[in-house]
N, C-alpha and C positions, 0 to 999 in steps of 0.2 A: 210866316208873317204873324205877328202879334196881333191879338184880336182883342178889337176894340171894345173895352165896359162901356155899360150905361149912359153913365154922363159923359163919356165923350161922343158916343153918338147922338145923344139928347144936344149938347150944342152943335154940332153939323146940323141935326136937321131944321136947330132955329137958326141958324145961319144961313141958311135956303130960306127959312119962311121972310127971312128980313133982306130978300133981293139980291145972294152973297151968287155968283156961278160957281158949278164946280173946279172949273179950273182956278178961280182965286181962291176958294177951300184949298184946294191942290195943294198952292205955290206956298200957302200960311200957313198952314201944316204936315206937310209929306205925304199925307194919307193917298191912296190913290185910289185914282179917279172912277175906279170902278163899284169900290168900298160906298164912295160919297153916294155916287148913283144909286146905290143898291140901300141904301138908307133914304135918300129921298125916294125912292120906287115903295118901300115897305109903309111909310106913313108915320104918323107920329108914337114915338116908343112910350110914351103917356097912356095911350090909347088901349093897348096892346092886352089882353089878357090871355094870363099865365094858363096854359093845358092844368086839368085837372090833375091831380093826386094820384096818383098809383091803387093808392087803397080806393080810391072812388070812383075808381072805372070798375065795370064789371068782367072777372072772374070768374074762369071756369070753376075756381073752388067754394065761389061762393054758397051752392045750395049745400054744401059740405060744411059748411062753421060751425054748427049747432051740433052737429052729431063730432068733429073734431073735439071742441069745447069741454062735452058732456066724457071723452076718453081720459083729456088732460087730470081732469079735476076729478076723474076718477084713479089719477095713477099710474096711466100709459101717456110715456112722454117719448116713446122710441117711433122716430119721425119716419122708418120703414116697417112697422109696422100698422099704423097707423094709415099710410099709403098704398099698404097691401087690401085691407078694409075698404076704402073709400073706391080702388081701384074697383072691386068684385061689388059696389055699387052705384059702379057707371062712370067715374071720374076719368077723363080720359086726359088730363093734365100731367103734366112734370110732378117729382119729386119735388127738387129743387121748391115750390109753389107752397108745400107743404110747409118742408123745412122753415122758412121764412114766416109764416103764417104763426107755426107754434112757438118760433122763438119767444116774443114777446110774450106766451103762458105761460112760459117753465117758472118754477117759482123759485124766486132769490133766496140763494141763503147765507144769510150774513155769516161775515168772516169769522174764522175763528180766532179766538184771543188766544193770542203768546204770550207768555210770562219771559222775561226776561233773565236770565241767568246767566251771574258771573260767578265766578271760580276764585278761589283763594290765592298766593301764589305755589307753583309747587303741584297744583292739585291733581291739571286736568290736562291734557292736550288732545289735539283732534288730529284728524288724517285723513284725505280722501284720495282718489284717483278723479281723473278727466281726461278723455280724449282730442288730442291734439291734432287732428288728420294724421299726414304722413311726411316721414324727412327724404329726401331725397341727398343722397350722396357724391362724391363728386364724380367717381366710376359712372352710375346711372344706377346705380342701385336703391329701390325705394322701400323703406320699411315703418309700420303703422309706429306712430309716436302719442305715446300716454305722458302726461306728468301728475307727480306724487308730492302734495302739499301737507305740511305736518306746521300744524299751527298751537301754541303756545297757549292755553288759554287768559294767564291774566295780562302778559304781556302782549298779546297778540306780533310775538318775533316768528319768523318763518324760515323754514328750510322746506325749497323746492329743490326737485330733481326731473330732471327728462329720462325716462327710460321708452325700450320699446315694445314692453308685452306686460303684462298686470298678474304675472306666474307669483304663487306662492313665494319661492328662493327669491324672486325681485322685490317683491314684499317686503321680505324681511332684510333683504341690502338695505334699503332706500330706509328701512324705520332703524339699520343701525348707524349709518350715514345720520341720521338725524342728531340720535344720540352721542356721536363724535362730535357734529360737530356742536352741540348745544354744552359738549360733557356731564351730559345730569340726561335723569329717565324719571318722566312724571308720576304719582301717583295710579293715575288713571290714562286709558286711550281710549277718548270716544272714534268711532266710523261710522257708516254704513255697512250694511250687512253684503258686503264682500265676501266671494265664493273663497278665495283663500283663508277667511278667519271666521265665516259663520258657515253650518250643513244648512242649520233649518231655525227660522224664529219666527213661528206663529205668535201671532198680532194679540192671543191674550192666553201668549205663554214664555214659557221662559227661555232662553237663549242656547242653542245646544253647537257648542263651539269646536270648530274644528283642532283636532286631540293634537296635532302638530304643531300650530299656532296657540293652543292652549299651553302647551310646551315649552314654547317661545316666549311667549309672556312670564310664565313661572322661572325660566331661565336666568332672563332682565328682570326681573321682580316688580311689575306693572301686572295690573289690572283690567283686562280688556272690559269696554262699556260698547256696547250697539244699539244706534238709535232704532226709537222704534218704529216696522216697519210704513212707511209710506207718510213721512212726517221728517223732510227733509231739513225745516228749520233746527229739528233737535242741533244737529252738526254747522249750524250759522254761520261758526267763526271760521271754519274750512270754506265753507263753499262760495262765503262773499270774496274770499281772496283766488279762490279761480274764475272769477267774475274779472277782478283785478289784473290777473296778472295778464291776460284776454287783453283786456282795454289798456293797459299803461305800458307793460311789458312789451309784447308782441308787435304790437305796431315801430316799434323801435329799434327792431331785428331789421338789421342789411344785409347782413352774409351770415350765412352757418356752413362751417367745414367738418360739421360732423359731429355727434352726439356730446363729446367731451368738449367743444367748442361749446355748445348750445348751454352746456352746465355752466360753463365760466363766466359764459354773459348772463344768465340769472344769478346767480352767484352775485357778482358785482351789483347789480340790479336791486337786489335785497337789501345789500347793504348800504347802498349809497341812495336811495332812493325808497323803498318801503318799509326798513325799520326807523327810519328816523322823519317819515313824514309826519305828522298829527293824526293820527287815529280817527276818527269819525264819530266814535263809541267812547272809549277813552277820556280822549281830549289829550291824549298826552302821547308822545312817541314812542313806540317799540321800543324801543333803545336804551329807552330812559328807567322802562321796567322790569328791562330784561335780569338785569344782576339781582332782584328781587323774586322774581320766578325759577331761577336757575336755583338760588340758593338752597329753596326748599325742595329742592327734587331729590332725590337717591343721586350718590356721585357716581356715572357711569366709567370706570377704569378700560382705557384705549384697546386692551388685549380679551377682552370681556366679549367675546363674539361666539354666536351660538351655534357656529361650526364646530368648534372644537370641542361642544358638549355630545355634540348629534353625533351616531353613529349608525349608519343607514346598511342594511344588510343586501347583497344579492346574488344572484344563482347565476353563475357561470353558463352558459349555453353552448352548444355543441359545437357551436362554432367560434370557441376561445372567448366571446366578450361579454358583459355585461353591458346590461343597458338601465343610465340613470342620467334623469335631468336633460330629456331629449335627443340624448348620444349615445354611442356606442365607446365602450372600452376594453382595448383587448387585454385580457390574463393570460392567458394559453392554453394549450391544448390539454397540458398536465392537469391543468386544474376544474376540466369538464365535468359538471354538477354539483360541483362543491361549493359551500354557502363562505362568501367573503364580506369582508366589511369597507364598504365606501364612506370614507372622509373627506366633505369639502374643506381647503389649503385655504387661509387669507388673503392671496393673491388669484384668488377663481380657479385653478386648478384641483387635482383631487390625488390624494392617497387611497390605494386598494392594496388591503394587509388582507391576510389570513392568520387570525391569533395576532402576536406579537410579530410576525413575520412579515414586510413590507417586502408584497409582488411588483408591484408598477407605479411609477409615479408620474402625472403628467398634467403639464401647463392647462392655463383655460384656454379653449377653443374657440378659434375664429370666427365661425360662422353656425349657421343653425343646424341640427342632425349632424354632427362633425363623425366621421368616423376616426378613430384618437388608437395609434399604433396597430400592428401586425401579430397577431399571434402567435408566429412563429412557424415553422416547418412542423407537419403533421407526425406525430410520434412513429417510429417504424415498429417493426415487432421485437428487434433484438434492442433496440434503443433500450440501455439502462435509466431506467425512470429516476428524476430526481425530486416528483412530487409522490401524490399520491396513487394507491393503484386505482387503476379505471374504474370510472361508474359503469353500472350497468346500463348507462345512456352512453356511454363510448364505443369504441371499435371491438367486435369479438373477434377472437380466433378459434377455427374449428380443429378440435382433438380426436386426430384419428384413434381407431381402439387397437386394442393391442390383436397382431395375428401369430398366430400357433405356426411355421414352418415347416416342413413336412418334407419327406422326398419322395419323389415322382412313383416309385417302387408301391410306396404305400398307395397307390389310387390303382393301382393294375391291380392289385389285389382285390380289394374291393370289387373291378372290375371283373374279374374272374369267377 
């Protein structure tokens, strides 16, 4: 039942004072009857004074102020420590009591000032991650969902993607995905200090970038920039759009049939809907500045992918396969310890050569930890080997020594 304010209990109870019964209270207003009663029983709400204050009741903390006070404004603002103190001199109250108490001490400290910075066209772009919960698929399969926003800086145009893991290699899809579909590669890429593109950036030093993504960059001919640490405005133009796409986007998801579906619908979503709204900052649409931004960038050519620059080396294991990129790959048994070269294919699968010589080739893998081909049948011993000869981490064979034959004649001699 809704409960009744002030003045409408102030007129019931002049309503009673001016001869009204409850039951014609009743009938002229719905209230019931027991409400009415319990208003004229309590007396006129005029009358009435309010219970004291919180703070002006007495507190177990109270012989505790002065000495709390005299910690504050010396510099101890840590509300369990403080509580540990007062405890070991007799305070037998709550935490809680404390916490409340020295709020209102800590001292304010005014905002810091932002400078505002906008970018040429051409100059700059940003990129962040964000976690998405998780997708669930239509098997029942459910796997953690990130997305990867790459934002424009003068034009503020975007390309998002949903991916499901924030790995180095997904990294650098999603930032060459950008670059297709934008066809140009900014001057500059500012982030955040992501374990895939920074080891280590102390707060007043300088940047020490990981050698593989420094790699990457030198490849596409961009510049990596990382904001600095724990000053997340630096990256603005990224992060208000996973603000965005939270609020505008997502609520407007009805069915998702799976990560390729979930790209299509932002996809479209971008286009029809966030590069051509009105900016905020701006004043003017993505859209409109996009052909001015693009212009100035380096022109990224479609085949330009930094696969095909990488060449990633590794060690056969006794058991036929290498292991790269969370999988297993079989070579075979021939080629136990020998150093080969792993190449990622355009289409997510991988070439494994030795020299100029392509051992195996095989499609991208379905699912996670894939184990990807059979090694084949274990070499025997008369098996004419068509690689090379076995490592000393392969199969030995044991070489009897050579024996002297002899006939039976010659040991009775001896014996004699």
């Amino acid at each position: 039942m809704r409960q009744l304010g002030r003045d409408e209990r102030l007129a019931i109870y002049d309503a009673l004072q001016h001869g009204q019964s409850v039951s014609q209270i009743h009938r002229e207003t719905g209230h019931d009857r027991q409400t009415i009663r319990d208003i004229r029983d309590a007396g006129d709400p005029r009358q009435r004074t309010s219970p004291p204050p919180s703070s002006a009741r007495p507190s177990l903390l109270d012989p505790y102020h002065q000495y709390i006070r005299e910690r504050v404004l010396g510099g101890c603002l840590n509300t369990a420590v403080l509580f540990d103190e007062i405890r070991a001199m007799g305070y037998v109250g709550g935490r809680s009591t404390v916490k409340n108490f020295v709020q209102p001490l800590r001292p304010t400290m005014p905002p810091e000032p932002v400078q505002r910075f906008e970018t040429p066209p051409g100059r700059q772009a940003q990129c962040d991650w964000a976690k998405f919960g998780s997708l669930k698929y239509p098997d029942g399969t459910v796997r953690p969902l990130w997305i990867f926003i790459f934002t424009l800086g003068y034009s503020r145009c975007l390309y998002i993607e949903f991916v499901h893991d924030t790995r180095q290699d997904t990294l650098f899809a999603c930032l060459e995905h950008a670059f297709e579909a934008f066809g140009a590669v900014p001057t500059d890429i500012l982030s955040d200090n992501m374990s895939p593109m920074v080891i280590a950036h102390p707060v007043d030093g300088p940047v020490q970038w990981h050698p593989r993504f420094a790699a990457f960059a030198g490849f596409h001919g961009f510049t990596p920039k990382a904001a600095r640490p724990y000053r997340g405005q630096t990256k603005g133009k990224v992060e208000r759009p996973v603000r965005y796409v939270r609020d505008n986007f997502w609520p407007r998801i009805q069915r998702i049939e799976g990560i390729e579906d979930l790209n299509r619908q932002v996809a479209t979503w971008v286009q029809t809907v966030a590069d051509v709204r009105i900016h905020g900052t701006t004043h003017e649409r993505p859209i409109d500045r996009r052909a001015a931004d693009v212009a100035a960038c380096a022109v990224w050519p479609a085949a330009h992918r930094f696969w095909y620059g990488e060449e990633i080396v590794r060690r056969v294991y006794n058991d036929g396969y290498v292991r790269w990129d969370g999988h297993s790959w079989a070579v075979g048994y021939d080629w136990i310890g020998q150093e080969v070269i792993v190449q990622r294919q355009p289409a997510g699968g991988i070439v494994i050569r030795l020299g100029d010589r392509v051992l195996r080739e095989y499609p991208a893998p379905t699912h996670p930890h894939a184990l990807m081909g059979t090694p084949g049948p274990i070499p025997s011993q008369t098996r004419t080997r068509s690689g090379p000869a076995p490592s000393s981490r392969g199969v030995h064979q044991a070489v009897a020594p050579d024996v002297v034959q002899r006939a039976l004649a010659a040991y009775e001699e001896v014996l004699q």
